[in-house]
PAZAPA-4460 file (N, C-alpha, C; in steps of 0.05 Angstrom, whole numbers, plus 32768, in hexadecimal, padded with zeros to 4 digits):
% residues 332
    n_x    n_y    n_z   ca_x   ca_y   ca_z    c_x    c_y    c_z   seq   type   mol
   86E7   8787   85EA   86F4   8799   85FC   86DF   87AA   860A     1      X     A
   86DF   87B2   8620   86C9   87C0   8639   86C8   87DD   862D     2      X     A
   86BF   87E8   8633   86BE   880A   8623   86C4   881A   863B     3      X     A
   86C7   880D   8653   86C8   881D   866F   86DD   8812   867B     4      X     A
   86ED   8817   8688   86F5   880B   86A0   8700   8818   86BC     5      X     A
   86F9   880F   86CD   8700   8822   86E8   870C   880A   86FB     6      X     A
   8719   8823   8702   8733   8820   8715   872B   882D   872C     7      X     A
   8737   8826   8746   872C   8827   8761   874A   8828   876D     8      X     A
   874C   8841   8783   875C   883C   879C   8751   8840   87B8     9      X     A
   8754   882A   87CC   8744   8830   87E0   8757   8823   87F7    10      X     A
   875D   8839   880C   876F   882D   8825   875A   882B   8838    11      X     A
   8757   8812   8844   874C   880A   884D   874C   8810   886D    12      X     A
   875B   8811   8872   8768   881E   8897   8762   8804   889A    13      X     A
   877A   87F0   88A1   8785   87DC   88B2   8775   87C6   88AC    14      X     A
   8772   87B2   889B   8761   87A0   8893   8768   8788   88A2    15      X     A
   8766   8779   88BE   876F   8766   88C8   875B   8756   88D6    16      X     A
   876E   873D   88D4   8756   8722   88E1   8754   872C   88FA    17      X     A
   873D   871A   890F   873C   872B   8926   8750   8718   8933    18      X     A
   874C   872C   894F   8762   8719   895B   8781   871F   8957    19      X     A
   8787   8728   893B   8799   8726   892E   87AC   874E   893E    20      X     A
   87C1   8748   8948   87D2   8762   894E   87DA   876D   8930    21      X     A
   87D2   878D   8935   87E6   8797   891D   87F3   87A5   8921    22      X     A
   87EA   87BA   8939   87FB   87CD   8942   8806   87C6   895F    23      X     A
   8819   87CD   8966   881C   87C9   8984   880B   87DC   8994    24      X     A
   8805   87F9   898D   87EE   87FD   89A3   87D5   8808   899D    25      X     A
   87C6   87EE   8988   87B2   87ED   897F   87AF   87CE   8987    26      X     A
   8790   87CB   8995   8789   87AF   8999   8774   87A4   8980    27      X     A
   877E   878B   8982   8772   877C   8973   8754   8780   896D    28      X     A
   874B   877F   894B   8732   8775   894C   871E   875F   8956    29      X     A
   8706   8766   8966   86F9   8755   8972   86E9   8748   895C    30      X     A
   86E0   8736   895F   86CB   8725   8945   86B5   8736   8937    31      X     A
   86AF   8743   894E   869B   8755   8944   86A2   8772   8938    32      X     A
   86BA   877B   8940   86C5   8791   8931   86CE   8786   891E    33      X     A
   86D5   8773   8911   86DF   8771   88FB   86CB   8762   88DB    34      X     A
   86B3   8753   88EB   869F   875C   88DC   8692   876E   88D9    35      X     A
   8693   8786   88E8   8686   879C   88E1   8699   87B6   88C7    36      X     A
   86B4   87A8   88C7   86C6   87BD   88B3   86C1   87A9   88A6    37      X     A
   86C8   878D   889D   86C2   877B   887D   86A9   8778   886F    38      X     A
   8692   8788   8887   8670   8796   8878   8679   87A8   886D    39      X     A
   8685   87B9   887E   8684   87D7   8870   8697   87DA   8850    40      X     A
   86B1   87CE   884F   86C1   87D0   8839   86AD   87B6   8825    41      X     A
   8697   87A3   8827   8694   8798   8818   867F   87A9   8813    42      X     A
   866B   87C2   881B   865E   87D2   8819   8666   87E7   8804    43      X     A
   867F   87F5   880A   868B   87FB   8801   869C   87F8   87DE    44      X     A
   86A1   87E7   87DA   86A9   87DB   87C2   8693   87D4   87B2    45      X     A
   8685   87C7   87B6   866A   87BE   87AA   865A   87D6   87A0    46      X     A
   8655   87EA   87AC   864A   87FD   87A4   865E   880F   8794    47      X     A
   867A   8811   8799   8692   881A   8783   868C   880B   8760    48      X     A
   868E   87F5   8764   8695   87E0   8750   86A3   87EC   873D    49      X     A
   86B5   87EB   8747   86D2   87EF   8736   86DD   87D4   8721    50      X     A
   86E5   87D3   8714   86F5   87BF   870C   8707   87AE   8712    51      X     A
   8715   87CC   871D   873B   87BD   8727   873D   87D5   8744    52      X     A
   8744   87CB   8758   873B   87D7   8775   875F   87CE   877C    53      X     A
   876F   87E3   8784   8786   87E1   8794   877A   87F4   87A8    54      X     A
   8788   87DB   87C5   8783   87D7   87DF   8798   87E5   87ED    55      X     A
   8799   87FE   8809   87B5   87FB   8815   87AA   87E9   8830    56      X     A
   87BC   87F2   883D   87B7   87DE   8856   87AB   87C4   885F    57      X     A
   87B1   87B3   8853   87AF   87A0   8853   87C0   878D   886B    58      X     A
   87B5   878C   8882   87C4   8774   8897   87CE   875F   8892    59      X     A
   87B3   8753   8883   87A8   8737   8880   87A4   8732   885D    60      X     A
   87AA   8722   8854   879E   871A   8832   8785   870D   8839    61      X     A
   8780   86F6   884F   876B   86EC   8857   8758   86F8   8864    62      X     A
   8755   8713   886A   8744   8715   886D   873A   8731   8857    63      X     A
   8749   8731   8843   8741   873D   8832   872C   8730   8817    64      X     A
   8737   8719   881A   8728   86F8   8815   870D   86F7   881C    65      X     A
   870B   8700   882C   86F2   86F7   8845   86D9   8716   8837    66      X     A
   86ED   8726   882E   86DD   8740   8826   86D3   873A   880E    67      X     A
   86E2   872F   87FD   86D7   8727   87E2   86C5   870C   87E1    68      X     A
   86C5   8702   87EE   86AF   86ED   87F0   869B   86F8   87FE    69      X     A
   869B   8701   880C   8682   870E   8817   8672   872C   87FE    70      X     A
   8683   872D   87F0   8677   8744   87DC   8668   8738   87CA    71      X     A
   8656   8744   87B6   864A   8741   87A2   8657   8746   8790    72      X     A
   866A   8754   8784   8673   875B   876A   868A   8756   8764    73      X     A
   869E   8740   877B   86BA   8741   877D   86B6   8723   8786    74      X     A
   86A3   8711   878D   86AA   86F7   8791   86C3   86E8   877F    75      X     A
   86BE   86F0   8769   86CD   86DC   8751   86DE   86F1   874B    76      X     A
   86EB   8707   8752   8709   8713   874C   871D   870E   8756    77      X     A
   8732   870E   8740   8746   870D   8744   875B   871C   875F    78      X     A
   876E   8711   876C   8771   871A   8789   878E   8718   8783    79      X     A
   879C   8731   8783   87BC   872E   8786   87C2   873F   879D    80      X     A
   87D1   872E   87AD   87DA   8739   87C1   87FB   8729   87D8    81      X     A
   8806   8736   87E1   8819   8726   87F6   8816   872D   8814    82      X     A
   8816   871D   8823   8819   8717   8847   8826   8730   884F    83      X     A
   8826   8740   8854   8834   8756   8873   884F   874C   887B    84      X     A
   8864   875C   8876   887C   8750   8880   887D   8757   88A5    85      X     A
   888C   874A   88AD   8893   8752   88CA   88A8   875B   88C5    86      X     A
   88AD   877B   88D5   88B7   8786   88DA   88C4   8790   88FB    87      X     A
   88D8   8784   8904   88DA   8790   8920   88C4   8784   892F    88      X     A
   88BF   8778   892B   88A9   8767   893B   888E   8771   892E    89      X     A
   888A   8784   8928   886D   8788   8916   8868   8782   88FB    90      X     A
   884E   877B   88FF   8846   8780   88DE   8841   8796   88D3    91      X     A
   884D   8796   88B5   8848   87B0   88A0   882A   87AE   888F    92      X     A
   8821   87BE   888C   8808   87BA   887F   8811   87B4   8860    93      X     A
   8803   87AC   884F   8805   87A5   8830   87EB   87B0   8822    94      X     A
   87F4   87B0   8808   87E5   87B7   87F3   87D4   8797   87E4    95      X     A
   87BE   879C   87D3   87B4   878B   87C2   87AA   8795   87AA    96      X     A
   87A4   8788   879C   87A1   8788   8788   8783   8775   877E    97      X     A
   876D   8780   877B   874E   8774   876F   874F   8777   8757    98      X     A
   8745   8768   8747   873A   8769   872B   8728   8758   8727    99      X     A
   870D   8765   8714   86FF   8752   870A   870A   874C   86F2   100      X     A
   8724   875B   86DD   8722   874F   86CC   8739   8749   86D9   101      X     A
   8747   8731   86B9   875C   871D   86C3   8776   8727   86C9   102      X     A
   8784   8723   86D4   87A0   8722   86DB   87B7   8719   86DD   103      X     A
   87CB   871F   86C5   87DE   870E   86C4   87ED   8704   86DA   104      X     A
   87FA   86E9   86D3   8808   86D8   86E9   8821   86EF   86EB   105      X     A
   8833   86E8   8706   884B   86F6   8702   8849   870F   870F   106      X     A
   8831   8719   8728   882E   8739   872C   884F   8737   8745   107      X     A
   8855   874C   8747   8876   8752   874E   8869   875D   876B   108      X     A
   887C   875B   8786   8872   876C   879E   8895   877D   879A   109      X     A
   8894   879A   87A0   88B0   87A1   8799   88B9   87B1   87BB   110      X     A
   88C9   87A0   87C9   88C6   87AC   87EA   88E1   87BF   87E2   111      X     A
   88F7   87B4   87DC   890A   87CA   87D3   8911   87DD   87C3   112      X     A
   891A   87F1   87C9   891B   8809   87B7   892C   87FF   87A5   113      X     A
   8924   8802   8781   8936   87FE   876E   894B   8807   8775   114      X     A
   895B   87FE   875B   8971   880F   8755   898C   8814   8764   115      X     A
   8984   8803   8778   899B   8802   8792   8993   8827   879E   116      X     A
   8980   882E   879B   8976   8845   87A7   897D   8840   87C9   117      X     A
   8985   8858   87D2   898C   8853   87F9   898B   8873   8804   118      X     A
   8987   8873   8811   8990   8891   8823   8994   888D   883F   119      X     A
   89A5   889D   8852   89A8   8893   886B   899E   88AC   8872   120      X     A
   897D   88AC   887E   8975   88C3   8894   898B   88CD   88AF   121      X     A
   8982   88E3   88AE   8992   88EE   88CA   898B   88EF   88E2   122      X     A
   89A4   88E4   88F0   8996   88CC   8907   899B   88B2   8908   123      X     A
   899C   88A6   88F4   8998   888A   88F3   89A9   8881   88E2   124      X     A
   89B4   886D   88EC   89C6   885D   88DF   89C3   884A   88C8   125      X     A
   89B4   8842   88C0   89AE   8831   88A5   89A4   883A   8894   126      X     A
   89A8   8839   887B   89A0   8840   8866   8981   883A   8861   127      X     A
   8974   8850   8857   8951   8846   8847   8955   882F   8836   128      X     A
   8948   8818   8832   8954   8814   881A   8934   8800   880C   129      X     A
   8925   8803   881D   890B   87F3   8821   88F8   8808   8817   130      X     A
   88E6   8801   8809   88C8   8813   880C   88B8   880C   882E   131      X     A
   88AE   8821   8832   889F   881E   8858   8889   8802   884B   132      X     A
   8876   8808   8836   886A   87F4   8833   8865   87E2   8810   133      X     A
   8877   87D0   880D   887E   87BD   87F1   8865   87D1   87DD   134      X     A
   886F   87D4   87C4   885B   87DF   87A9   8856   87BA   8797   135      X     A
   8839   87BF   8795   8834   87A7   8785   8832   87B5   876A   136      X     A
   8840   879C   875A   8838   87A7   873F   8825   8791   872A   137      X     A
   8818   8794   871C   880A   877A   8709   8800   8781   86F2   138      X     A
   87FD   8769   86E2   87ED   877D   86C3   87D6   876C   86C5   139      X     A
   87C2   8787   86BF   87A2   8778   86BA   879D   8778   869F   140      X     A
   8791   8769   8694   877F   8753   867A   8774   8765   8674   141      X     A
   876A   8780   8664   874D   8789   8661   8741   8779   864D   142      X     A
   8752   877F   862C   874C   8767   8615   8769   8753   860E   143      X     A
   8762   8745   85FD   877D   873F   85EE   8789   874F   85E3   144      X     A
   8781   8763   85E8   8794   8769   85D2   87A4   878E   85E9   145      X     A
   878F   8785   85FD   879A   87A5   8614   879B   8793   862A   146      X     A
   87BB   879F   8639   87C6   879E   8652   87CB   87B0   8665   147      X     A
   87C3   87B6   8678   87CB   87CF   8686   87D7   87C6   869B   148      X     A
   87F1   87D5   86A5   8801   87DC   86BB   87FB   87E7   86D0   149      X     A
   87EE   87D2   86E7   87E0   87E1   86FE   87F6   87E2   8711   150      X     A
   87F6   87F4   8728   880D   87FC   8735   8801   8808   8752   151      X     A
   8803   87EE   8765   87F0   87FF   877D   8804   8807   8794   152      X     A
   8802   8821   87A2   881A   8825   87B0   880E   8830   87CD   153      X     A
   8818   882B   87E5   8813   883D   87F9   8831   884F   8801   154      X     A
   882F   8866   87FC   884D   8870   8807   8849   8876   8821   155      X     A
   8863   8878   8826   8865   8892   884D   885A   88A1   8854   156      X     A
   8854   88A1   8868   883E   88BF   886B   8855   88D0   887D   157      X     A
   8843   88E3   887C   8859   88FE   8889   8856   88F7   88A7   158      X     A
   8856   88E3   88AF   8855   88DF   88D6   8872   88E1   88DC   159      X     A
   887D   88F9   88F1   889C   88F5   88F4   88A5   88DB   88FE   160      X     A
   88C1   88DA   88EC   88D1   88C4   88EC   88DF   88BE   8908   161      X     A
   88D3   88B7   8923   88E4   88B7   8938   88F3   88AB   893C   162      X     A
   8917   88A0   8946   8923   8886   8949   890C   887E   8962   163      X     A
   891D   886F   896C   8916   885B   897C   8913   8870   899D   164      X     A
   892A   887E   899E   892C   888F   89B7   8925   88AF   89BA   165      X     A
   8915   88AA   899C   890B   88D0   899D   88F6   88CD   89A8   166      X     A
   88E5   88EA   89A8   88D2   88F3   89AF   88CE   8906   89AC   167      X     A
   88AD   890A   89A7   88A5   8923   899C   88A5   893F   89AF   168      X     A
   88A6   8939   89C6   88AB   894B   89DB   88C5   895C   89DE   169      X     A
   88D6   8950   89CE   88EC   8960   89C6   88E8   896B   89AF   170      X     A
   88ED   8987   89AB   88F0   8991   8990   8905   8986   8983   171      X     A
   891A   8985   8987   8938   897D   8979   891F   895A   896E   172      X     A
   8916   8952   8978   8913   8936   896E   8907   8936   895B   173      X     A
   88EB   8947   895E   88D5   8949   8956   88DE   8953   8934   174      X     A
   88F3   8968   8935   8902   8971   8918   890C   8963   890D   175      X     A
   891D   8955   8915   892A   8945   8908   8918   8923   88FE   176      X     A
   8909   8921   890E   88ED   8910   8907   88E0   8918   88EF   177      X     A
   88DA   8927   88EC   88C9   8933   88DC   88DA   8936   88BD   178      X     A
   88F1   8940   88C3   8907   8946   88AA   8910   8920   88A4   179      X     A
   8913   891C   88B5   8914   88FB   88AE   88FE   88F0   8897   180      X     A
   88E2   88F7   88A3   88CC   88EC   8891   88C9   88F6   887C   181      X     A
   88CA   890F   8872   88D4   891E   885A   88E5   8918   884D   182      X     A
   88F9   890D   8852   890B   88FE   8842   8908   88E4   8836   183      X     A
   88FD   88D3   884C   88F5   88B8   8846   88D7   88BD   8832   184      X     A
   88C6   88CD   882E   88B3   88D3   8821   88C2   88D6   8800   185      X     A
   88D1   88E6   87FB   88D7   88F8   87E7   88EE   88D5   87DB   186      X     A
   88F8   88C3   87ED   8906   88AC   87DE   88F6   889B   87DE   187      X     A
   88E2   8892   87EA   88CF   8885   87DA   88BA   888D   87C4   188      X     A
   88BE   88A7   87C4   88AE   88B0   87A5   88C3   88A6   878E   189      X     A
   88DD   88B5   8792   88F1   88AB   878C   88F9   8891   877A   190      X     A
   88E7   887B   878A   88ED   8861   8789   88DD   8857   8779   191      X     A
   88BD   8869   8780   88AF   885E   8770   88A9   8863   874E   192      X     A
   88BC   887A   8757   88B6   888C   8733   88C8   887B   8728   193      X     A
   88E8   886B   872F   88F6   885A   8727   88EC   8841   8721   194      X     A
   88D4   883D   871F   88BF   8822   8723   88B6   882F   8705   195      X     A
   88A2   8835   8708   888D   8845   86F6   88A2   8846   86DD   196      X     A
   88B2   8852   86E1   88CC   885D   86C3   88CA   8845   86B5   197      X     A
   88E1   8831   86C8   88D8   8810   86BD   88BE   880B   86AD   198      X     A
   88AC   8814   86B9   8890   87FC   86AE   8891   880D   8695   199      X     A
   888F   8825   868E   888F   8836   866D   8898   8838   865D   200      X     A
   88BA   8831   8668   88D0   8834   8653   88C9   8828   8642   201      X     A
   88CA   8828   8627   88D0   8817   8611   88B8   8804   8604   202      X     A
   88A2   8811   860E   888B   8807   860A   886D   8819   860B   203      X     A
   8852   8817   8608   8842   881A   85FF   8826   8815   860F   204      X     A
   8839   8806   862A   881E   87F4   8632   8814   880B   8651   205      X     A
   87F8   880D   864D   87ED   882C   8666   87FA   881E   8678   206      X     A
   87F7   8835   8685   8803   8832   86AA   87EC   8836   86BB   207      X     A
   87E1   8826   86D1   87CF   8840   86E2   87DD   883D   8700   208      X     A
   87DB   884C   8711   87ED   884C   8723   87DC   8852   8739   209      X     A
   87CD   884E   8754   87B9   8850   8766   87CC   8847   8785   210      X     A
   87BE   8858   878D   87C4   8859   87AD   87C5   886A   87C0   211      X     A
   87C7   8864   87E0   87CF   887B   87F0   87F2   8883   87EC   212      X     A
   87EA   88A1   87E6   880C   88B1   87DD   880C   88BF   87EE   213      X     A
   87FD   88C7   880A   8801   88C8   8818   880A   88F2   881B   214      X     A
   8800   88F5   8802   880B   8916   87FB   87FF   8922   87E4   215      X     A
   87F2   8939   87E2   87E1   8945   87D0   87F1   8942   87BA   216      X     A
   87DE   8948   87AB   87EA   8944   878A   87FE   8956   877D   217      X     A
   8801   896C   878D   8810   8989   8786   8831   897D   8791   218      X     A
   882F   896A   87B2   8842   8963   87B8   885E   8960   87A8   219      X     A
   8870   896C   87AE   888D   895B   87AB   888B   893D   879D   220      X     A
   8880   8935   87B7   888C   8911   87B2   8878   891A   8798   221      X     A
   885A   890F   879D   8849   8909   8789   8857   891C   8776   222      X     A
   885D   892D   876D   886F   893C   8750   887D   892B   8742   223      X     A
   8888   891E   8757   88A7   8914   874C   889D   88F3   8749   224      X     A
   8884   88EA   8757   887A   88CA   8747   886C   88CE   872E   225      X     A
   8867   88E7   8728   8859   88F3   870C   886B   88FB   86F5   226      X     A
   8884   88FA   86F9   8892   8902   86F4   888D   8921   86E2   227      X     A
   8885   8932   86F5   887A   894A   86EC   8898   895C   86F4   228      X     A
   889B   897F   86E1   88A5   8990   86E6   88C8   8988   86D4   229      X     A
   88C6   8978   86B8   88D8   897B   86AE   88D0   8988   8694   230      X     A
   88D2   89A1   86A1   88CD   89BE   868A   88DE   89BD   866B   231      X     A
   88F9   89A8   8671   8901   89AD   865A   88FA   899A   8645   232      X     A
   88E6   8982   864E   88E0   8974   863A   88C3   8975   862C   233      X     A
   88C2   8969   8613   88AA   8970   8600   88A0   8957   8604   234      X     A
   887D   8962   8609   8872   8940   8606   8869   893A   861F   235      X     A
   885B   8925   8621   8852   8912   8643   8863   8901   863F   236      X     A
   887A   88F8   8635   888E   88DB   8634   8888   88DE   864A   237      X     A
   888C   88C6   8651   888E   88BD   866E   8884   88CB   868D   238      X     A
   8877   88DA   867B   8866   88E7   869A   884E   88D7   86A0   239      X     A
   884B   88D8   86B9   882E   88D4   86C0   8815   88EB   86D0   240      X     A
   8801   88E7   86C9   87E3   88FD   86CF   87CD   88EE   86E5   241      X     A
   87C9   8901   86F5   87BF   88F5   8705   87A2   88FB   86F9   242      X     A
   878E   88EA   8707   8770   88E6   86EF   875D   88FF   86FB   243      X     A
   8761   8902   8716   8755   8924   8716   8753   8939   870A   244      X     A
   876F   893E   8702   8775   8952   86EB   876D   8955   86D4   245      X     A
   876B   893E   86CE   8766   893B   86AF   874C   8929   86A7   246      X     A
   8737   8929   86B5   8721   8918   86B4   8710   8928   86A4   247      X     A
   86FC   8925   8690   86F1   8935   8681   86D4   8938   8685   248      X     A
   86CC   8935   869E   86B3   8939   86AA   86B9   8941   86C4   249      X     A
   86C8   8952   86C6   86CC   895D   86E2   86AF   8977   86EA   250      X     A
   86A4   896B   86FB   8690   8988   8706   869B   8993   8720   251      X     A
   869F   89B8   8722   86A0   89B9   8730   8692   89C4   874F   252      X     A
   8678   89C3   8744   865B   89B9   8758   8663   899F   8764   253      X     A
   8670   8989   8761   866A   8970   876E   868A   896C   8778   254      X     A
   869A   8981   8772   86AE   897B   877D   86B7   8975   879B   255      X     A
   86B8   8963   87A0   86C3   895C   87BA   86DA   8944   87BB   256      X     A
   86F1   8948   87B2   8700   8939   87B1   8718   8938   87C9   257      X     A
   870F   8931   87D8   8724   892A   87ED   8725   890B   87FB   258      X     A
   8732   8906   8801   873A   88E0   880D   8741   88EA   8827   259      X     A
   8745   88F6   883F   8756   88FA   8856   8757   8911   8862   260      X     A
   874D   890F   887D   874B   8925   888F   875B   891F   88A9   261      X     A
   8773   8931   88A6   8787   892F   88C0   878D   894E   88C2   262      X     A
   8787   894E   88E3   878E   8967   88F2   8773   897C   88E4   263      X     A
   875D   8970   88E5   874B   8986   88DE   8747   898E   88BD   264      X     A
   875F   898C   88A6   875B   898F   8892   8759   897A   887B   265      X     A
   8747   897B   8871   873C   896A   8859   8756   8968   883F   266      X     A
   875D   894D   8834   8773   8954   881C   876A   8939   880D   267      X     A
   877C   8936   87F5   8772   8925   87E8   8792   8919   87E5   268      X     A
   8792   88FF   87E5   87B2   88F3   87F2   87B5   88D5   87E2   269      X     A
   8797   88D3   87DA   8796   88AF   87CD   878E   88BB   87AD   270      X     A
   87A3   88B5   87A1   879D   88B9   8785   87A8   889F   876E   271      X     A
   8796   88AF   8755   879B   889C   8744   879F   889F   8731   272      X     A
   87B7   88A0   8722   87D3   88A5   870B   87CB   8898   86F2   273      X     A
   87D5   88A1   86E1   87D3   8894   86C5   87EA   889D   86B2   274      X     A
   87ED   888C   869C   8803   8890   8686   87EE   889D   8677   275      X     A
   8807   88A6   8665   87F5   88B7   8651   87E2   88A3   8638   276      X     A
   87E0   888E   8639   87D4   8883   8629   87AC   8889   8631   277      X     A
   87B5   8899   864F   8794   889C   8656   878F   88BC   8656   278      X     A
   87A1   88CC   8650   879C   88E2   864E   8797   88E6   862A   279      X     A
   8780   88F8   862B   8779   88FC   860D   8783   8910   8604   280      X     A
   879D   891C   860C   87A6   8935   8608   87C1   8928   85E7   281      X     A
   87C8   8910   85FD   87D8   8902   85EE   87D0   88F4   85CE   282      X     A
   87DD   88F5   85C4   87DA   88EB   85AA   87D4   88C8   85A6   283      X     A
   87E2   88BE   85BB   87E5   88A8   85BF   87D7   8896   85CA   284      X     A
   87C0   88A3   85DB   87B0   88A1   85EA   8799   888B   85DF   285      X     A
   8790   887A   85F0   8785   8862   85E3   875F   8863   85FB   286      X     A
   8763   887A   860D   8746   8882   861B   8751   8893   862D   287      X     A
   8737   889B   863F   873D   88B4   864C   8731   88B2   8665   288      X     A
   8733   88C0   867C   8728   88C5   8695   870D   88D2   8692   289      X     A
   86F4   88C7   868D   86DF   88DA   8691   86D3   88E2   86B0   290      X     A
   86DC   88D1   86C6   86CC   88E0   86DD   86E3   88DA   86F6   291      X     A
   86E9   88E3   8705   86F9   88DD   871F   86E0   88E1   8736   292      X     A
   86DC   88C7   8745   86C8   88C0   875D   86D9   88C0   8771   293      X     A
   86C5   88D5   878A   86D2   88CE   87AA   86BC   88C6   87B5   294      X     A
   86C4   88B1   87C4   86AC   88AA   87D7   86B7   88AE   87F7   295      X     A
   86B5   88C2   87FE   86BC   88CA   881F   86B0   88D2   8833   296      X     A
   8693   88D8   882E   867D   88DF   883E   8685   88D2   885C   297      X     A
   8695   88C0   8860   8690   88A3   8879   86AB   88B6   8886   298      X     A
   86B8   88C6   887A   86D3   88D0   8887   86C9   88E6   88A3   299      X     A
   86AC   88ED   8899   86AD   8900   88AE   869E   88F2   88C5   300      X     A
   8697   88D7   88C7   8683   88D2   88DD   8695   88C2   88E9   301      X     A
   86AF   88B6   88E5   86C7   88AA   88F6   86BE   889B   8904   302      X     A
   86AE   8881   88EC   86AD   8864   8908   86BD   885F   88FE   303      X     A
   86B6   884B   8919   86D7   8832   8916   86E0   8823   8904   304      X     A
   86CC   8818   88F7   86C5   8805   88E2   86C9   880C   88CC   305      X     A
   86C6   8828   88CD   86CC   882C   88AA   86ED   883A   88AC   306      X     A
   86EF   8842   8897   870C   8851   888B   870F   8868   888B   307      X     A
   8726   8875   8892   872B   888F   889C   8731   8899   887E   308      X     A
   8734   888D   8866   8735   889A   8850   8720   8896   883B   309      X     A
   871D   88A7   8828   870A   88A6   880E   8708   888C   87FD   310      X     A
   8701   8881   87EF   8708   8878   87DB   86FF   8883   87B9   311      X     A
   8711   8881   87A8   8715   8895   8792   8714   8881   877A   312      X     A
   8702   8880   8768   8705   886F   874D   8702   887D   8733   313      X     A
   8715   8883   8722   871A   8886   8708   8708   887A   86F7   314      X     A
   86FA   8885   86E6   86EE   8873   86CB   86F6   887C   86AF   315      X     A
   86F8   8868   86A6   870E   886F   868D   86FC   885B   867A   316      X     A
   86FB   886F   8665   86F1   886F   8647   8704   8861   8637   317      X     A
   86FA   884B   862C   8715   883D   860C   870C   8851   85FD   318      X     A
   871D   885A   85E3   8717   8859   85CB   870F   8844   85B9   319      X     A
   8726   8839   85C0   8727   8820   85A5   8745   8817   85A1   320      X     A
   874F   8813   8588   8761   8814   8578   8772   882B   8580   321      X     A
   8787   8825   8582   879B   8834   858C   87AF   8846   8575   322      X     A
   87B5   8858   8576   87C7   8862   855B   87E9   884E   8566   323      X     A
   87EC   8849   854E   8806   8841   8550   881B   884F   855F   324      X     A
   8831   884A   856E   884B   8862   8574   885A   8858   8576   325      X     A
   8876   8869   8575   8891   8861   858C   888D   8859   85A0   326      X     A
   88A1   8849   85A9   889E   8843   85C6   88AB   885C   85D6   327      X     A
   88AF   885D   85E9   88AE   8877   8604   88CF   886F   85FE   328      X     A
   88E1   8884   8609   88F8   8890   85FF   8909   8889   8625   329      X     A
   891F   888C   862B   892E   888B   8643   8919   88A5   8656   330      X     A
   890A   889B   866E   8904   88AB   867B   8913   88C0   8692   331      X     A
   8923   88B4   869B   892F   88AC   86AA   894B   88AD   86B3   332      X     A
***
């Protein structure tokens, strides 16, 4: 069994073949712009060397292909990922999933909200009933005898929700836009914490959970995918910690933890979650978070080529041998 293992989340801003439309009013990558972003993210990763790397934005699976063969440290990893649905005539970006270690068959893409989960925003006639972009889920190999529950997600970002015939030039629109996306934010956390509940109930096996959430860690949503602020219960059952918090080499000389700079202010928006089996607070706990890494220096020089967000990797300490327990109790 490895004595280390790290975990990686990195949104990539728009990973597509050239040629290839993603946005309607964004033009296509030219040959040469798009070898200059599959240098940079194979630059990028290689010098990370993470273990297990969840991807957002993902256009293309092939040409995320094209990144790992061109790398040094990810040629021979494992690649879970699904195609971009079309939506309304566009494509939706997707998530992936890297591992160097192995990965069980069977990883799940989950585009609908459990549970028969729905809400009908105001304004609009149809019910939510979709995540904006599918959550992959998979279990990675560390030994035989350890499985972990990786869980890579991109949620909604707070851009107002316009219909079709608003505009921001109206206030009346612009409010109700905006109260729209706040809603659809707060039910896909929602959705996802209904995900996560699933993977713990009744079992033993870590969770780690990585991605753009699109919302500081204090956030609402992010609270409620942590399932943080149920004062009346004893214990981490079924909560989850994000690895900032609780990393046991935190300096705060080197602190610079932020992934994302919109409207002038710096925040940190791409994080990365864990069950309590990685917090050492817990009894149960089988290793721990010793360092949380940002690598964002590239955020403030805004080429094209690279990514408008950080990338952030967790390293986590085994113990060993695990104390025996209960399994986790109704979360939920």
């Amino acid at each position: 069994m490895p004595q280390e293992i790290r975990f990686a989340t990195f949104n990539v801003c728009n990973l597509a073949l050239p040629g290839e439309h993603f946005y309607p009013d964004q033009e296509p990558y030219t040959q040469q712009q798009y070898d200059a972003k599959v240098a940079w993210i194979v630059q990028q990763i290689d010098a990370l060397d993470a273990d297990v790397i969840g991807f957002q934005e993902i256009f293309s699976q092939a040409a995320l292909r094209e990144v790992l063969a061109r790398s040094v440290r990810y040629r021979d990893a494992h690649h879970v990922g699904f195609e971009p649905e079309v939506r309304n005539g566009n494509l939706t970006p997707n998530v992936a999933l890297v591992s160097r270690l192995p990965v069980r068959a069977g990883a799940v893409m989950h585009a609908e909200l459990p549970r028969q989960l729905s809400v009908t925003l105001p304004g609009m006639d149809e019910p939510v009933t979709r995540f904006t972009r599918p959550i992959l889920q998979a279990q990675v190999v560390v030994s035989p005898t350890l499985v972990v529950n990786v869980v890579v997600c991109h949620l909604k970002s707070k851009r107002p929700d316009y219909r079709s015939d608003g505009s921001e030039d109206e206030l009346r629109h612009f409010d109700l836009a905006v109260l729209r996306s706040m809603i659809r934010c707060g039910v896909e956390a929602l959705g996802l914490r209904y995900l996560l509940t699933d993977q713990v109930q009744g079992n033993r096996v870590p969770l780690v959970v990585m991605g753009d959430f699109n919302d500081v860690a204090s956030a609402m949503s992010t609270q409620l995918v942590l399932g943080a602020g149920r004062y009346g219960k004893i214990g981490f059952d079924g909560r989850l910690f994000e690895t900032y918090r609780i990393q046991s080499r935190r300096d705060p000389l080197r602190d610079v933890g932020f992934t994302h700079m919109y409207d002038g202010a710096y925040s940190t928006i791409d994080h990365i979650l864990v069950s309590e089996e990685f917090n050492p607070a817990s009894r149960y706990a089988i290793g721990e978070v010793l360092e949380v890494v940002y690598v964002n220096d590239h955020i403030a020089f805004r080429w094209a080529h690279a990514s408008d967000h950080g990338l952030v990797m967790a390293r986590i300490r085994l113990f060993g041998t695990p104390e025996p327990g209960p399994t986790r109790g109704n979360t939920a």
